[in-house]
N, C-alpha and C positions, 0 to 999 in steps of 0.2 A: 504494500500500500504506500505511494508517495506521500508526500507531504503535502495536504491541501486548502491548510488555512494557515494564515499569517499572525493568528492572535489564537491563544486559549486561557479559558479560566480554570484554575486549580485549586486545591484545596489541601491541606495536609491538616489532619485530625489529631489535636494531643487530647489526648482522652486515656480515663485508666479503662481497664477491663474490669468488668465482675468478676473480681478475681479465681479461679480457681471453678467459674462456673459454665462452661461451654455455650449451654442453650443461653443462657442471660444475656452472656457477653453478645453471641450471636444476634439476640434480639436488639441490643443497644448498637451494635454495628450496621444492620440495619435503616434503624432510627437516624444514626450521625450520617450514613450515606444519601439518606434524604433530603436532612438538614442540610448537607453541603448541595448537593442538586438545586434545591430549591433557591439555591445562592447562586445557581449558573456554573456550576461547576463543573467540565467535563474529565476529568482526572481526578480522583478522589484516594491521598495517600492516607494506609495506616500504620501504626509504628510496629516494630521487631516483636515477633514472640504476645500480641494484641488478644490473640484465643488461646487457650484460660488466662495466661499470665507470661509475664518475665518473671522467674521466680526470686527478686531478687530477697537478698536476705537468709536465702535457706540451701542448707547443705543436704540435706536430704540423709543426712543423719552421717555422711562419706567424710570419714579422714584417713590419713595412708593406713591401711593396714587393717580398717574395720569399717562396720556399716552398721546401723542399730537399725532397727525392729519400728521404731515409730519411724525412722526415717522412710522406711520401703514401707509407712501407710502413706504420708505423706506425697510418695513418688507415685502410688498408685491411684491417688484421687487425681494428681496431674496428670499423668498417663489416662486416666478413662474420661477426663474433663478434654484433649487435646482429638484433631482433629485426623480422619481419614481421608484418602482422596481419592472419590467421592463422595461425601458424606450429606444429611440435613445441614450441616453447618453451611459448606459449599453451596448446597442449592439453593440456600435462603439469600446469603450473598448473590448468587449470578443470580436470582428475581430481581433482586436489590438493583443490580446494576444492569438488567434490562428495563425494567421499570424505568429507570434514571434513564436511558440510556448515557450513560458513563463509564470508563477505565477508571477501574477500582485495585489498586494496590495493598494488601493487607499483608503482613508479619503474622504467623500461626508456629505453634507445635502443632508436627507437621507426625501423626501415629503412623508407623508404618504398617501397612493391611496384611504383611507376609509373617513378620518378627514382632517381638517388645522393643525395637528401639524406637526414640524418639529424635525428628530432626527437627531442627530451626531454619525455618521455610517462608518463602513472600511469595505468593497467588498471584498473579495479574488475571481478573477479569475482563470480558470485553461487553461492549454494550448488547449482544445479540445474549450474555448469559451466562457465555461461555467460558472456563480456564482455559487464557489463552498461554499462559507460562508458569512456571515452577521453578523456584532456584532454593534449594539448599546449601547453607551455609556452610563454605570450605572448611572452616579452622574454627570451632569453637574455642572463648577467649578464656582462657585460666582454668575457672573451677565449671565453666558449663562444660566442659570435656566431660562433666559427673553424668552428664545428663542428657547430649547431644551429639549421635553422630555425626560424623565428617559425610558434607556432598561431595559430588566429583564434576568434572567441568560437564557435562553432559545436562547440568543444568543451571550454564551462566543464560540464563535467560533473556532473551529480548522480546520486543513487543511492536508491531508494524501498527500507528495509529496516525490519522489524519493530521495529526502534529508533528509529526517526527517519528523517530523510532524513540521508547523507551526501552530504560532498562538500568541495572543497576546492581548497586551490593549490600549486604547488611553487616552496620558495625562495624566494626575493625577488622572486615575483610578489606575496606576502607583503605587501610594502612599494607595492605597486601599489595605493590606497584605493578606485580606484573594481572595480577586476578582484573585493578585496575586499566591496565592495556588493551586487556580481554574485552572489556567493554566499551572502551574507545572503537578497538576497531571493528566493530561490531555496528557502529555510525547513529551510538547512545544521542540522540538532542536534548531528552529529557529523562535525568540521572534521580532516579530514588533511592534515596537515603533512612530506611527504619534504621533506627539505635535504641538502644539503654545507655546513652553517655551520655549526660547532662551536663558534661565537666565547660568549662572556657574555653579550653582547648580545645574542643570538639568543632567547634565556629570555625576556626584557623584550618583546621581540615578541609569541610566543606566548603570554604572561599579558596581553597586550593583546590580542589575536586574543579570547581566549579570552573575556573580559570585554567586548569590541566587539561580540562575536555571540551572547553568551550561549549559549553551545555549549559541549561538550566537545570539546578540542584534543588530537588524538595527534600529536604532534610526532618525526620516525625520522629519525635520524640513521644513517652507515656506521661502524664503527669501520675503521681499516685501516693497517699497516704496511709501511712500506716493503719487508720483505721478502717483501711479497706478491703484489709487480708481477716479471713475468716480465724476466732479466734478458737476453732474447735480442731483445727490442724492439731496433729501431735507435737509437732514438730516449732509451734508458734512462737515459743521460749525463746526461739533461738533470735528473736527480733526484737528481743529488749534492749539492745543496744543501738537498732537503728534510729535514726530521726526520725521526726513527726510526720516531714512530705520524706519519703523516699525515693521520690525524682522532680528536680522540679522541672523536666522537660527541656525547653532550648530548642523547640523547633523552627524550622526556618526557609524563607525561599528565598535564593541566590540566582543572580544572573550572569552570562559567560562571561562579564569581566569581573564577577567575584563582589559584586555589591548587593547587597541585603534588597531585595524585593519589598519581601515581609517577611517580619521578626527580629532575632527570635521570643518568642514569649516561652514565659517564666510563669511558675508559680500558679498556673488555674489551667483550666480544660478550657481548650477551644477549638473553635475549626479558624484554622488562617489560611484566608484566600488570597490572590493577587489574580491581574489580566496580567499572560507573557506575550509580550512581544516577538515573534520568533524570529522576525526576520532581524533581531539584535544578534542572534549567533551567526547568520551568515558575515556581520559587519567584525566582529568578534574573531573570525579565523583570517583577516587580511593579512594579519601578521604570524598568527599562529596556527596551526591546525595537527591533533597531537598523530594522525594518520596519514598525514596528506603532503603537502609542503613542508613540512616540518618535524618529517619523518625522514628515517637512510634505512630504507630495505636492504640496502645495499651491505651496510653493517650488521644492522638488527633484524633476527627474527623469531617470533613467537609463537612454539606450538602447543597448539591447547589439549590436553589429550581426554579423552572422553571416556 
């Protein structure tokens, strides 16, 4: 599909999840992909890991050498709250986003229908309903390795829409240069960013993303508070030490010279929208283009193995 409009409206959603609850979360996923419609939105991004949860805060009972007994309750209410593909959860999204007709981007624990593992996975819907893409997370970071197998490049995903091609990574695959490349040359215009990083430094990323691929960057972030995690977890102790918000978000939309659209906001749930102008990336690669002009095939070349 070429490119066949010069403007779109988009939306990136920080919103928590019900935590830990599938169908809820589902039903408020729903709801917020309306709410952004209703705002003109025909993109509509959700953050990383969005269905049941980011579990952050909990170890799931795993440190070197042992695993406790409330922890594998606790992994098994996320594991049966976490989604298959295709499941009710999926189908209510792609209504969602036929209805809308909109491209819907959503972060999910991603069950696999064959084994018990779990992945950290982003959906691209399309307006006809459809799951038009699936990427699994290369490298889970630190301690989700407890909890998240590894994808393979077989699902750096992209996305053929009226605006460009999307497509993108989660997280601190982010910080991965060549995973990065992957999606360059792939002829990413509109780059989605789900995270769990709320850090400052997470900004300085994404205005580099955005500036490396001369692309527009929606960047989503979760807001979420601690009083949103169910306190009947066994496992719930282990969040006495966190603060009150446990994210306060930082979501953001960036344009290919790296300047703030909109955001980011802090601190509360919202949907942030912007109009993108697109034809600002074509003015944006005069000097740069991280595939094109401003590439040496010559020197460099990168195989993705699948």
């Amino acid at each position: 599909m070429n490119q066949s409009h010069q403007s779109v409206k988009v939306a990136v959603v920080q919103a928590s999840p019900v935590i830990m609850d599938k169908s809820a979360t589902v039903d408020k996923t729903v709801r917020l992909i309306k709410s952004a419609a209703s705002q003109g939105a025909k993109i509509i991004v959700f953050p990383e890991a969005f269905i049941p949860a980011y579990p952050r805060g909990f170890s799931f009972g795993c440190v070197v050498g042992s695993r406790s007994m409330e922890g594998r309750y606790d992994w098994q209410r996320f594991y049966e709250n976490s989604v298959t593909i295709p499941d009710e959860a999926t189908d209510s999204i792609g209504n969602a986003a036929k209805e809308t007709q909109s491209f819907v981007s959503i972060g999910i624990n991603e069950r696999d229908s064959l084994n018990g593992s779990l992945y950290c996975t982003n959906l691209y819907f399309g307006p006809d309903g459809s799951i038009m893409g699936k990427h699994r997370k290369l490298k889970p970071t630190g301690s989700e390795r407890l909890i998240w197998g590894e994808g393979d490049g077989s699902t750096l995903a992209t996305v053929q829409t009226p605006y460009g091609v999307m497509g993108g990574l989660i997280c601190w695959e982010n910080y991965m240069p060549l995973a990065r490349a992957a999606m360059y040359e792939k002829g990413v215009k509109i780059y989605v960013a789900p995270t769990a990083d709320a850090r400052e430094s997470w900004q300085y990323t994404m205005r580099h993303v955005a500036l490396e691929s001369r692309s527009f960057v929606l960047s989503c972030n979760q807001y979420v508070e601690k009083n949103m995690v169910p306190e009947d977890l066994p496992g719930y102790s282990e969040l006495k030490n966190q603060p009150e918000v446990m994210s306060v978000g930082g979501s953001a939309i960036i344009d290919p010279f790296g300047n703030y659209v909109a955001g980011p906001i802090y601190n509360r749930e919202e949907i942030l929208t912007a109009e993108l102008d697109l034809t600002a990336i074509t003015r944006s690669r005069l000097d740069f283009d991280p595939c094109g002009h401003y590439s040496r095939p010559d020197v460099f070349n990168l195989t993705v193995s699948s």
